[in-house]
N, C-alpha and C positions, 0 to 999 in steps of 0.2 A: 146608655143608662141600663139598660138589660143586663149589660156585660159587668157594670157593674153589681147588679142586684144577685144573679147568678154568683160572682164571684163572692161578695157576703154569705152568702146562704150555703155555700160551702162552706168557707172557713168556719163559721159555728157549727155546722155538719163536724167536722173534724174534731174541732176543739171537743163538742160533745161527748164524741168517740173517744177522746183523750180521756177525758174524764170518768170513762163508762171503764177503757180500759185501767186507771189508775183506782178508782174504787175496787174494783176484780182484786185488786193485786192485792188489798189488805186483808184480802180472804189465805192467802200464800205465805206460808213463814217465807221472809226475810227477801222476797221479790220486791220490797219497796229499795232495798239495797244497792240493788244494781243497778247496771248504767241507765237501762231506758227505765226504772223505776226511780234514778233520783231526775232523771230529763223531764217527767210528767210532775215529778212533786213540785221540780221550780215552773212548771207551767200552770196547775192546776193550782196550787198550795194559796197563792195570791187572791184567785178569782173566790175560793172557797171558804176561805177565811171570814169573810162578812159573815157568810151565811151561817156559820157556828160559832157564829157570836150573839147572833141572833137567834138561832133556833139551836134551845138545849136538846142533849141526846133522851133519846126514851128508853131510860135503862140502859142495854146495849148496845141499842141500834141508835145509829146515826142518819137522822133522814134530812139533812142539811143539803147532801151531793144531790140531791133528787129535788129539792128546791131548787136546787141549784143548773139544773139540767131542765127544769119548768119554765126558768127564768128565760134561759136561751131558747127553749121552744116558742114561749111568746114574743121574743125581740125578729124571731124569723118573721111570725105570723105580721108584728110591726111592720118590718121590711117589706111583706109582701102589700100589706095594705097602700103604705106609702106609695111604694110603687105604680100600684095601681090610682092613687089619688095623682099620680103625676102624670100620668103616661095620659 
């Protein structure tokens, strides 16, 4: 069960990063372009989608990604509770 718990808490780890690096990018003319910026937009573009649909931008900025990276910080904290409810 650890191994698996371990194993989840990485992958959102990851994904996270994914995400952290694919918002980065739209700070960079034309890095959404390339390879590992269209590989993140089909990985991240799916998950992030609700969230800007749901939360309009403020002017400029788009704080949807950061919702969206809150989200996965509390499904760890989840995991970790469960965890501990089961163990």
């Amino acid at each position: 069960m650890y191994l698996l718990f371990n194993f989840l808490t990485s992958l959102i780890s990851l994904y996270s990063w994914a995400l952290i690096i694919y918002i980065l990018m739209s700070w960079f003319p034309n890095a959404r372009e390339t390879g590992i910026g269209q590989f993140l937009a089909r990985i991240c573009e799916p998950y992030l989608e609700p969230f800007r649909r749901i939360i309009p931008p403020l002017g400029m900025i788009d704080i949807s990604p950061i919702v969206a990276i809150l989200v996965l910080r509390f499904a760890t904290g989840g995991l970790h509770q469960l965890f501990l409810w089961m163990a």
